[in-house]
C-alpha positions in Angstrom: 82.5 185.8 245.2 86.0 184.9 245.5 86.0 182.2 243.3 84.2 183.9 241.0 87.2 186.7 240.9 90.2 183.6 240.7 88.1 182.4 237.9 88.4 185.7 235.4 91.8 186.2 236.9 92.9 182.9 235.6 90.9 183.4 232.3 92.6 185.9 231.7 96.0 185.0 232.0 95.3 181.9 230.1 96.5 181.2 226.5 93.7 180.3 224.1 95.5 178.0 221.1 92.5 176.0 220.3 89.0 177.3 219.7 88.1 174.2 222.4 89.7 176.9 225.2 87.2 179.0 224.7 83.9 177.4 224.6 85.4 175.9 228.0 85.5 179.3 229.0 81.8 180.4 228.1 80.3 176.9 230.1 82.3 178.3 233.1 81.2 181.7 232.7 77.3 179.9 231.7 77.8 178.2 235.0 78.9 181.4 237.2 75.5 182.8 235.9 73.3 179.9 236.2 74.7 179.4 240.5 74.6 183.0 240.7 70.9 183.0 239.5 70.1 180.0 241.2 71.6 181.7 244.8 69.6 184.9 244.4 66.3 182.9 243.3 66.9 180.9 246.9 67.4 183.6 248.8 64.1 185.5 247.2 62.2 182.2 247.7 63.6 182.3 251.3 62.6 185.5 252.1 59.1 185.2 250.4 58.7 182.0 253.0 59.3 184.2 255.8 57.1 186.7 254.7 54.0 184.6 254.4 53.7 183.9 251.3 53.7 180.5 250.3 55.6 180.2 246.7 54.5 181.5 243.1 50.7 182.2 242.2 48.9 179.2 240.1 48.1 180.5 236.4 45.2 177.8 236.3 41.7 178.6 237.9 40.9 176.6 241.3 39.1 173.2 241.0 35.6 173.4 241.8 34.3 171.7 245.3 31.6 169.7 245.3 29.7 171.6 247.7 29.6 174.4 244.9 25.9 175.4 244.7 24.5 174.2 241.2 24.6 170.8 241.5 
C-alpha cells in the first residue's frame, strides 16, 4: 500500500509535456487496479479453500455415468 501512495505522490509532482506522460500514467494506475484486484481475488479464493469449498460452480450440467439407469 505504500507503494501504491509513492506512486500518486510522484504522479503528482510530475510534469506532463507530452501526451506520452500521461497514458504512462493510466497503465500504472491500470496496473495498481489489475494487482490490487488480483490480491483480493487470491485472498477470497484462499479463504473459500479453507472453508470447504472447492473453487467456482461449473455453468455446464454433469456428464452422465454409464451406470445411469436407461441404458
Amino acid at each position: 500500500m505504500i507503494l501504491i501512495v509513492r506512486l500518486f505522490e510522484s504522479a503528482v509532482k510530475m510534469k506532463y509535456d507530452q501526451p506520452v506522460h500521461l497514458l504512462w500514467l493510466g497503465l500504472a494506475v491500470l496496473f495498481v487496479a489489475a494487482a490490487l484486484y488480483l490480491q483480493h481475488a487470491g485472498h477470497k479464493l484462499e479463504k473459500e479453500t479453507k472453508a470447504g469449498h472447492h473453487g467456482p460452480k461449473s455453468v455446464f450440467p454433469p456428464a452422465p455415468s454409464d451406470d445411469a439407469p436407461g441404458h
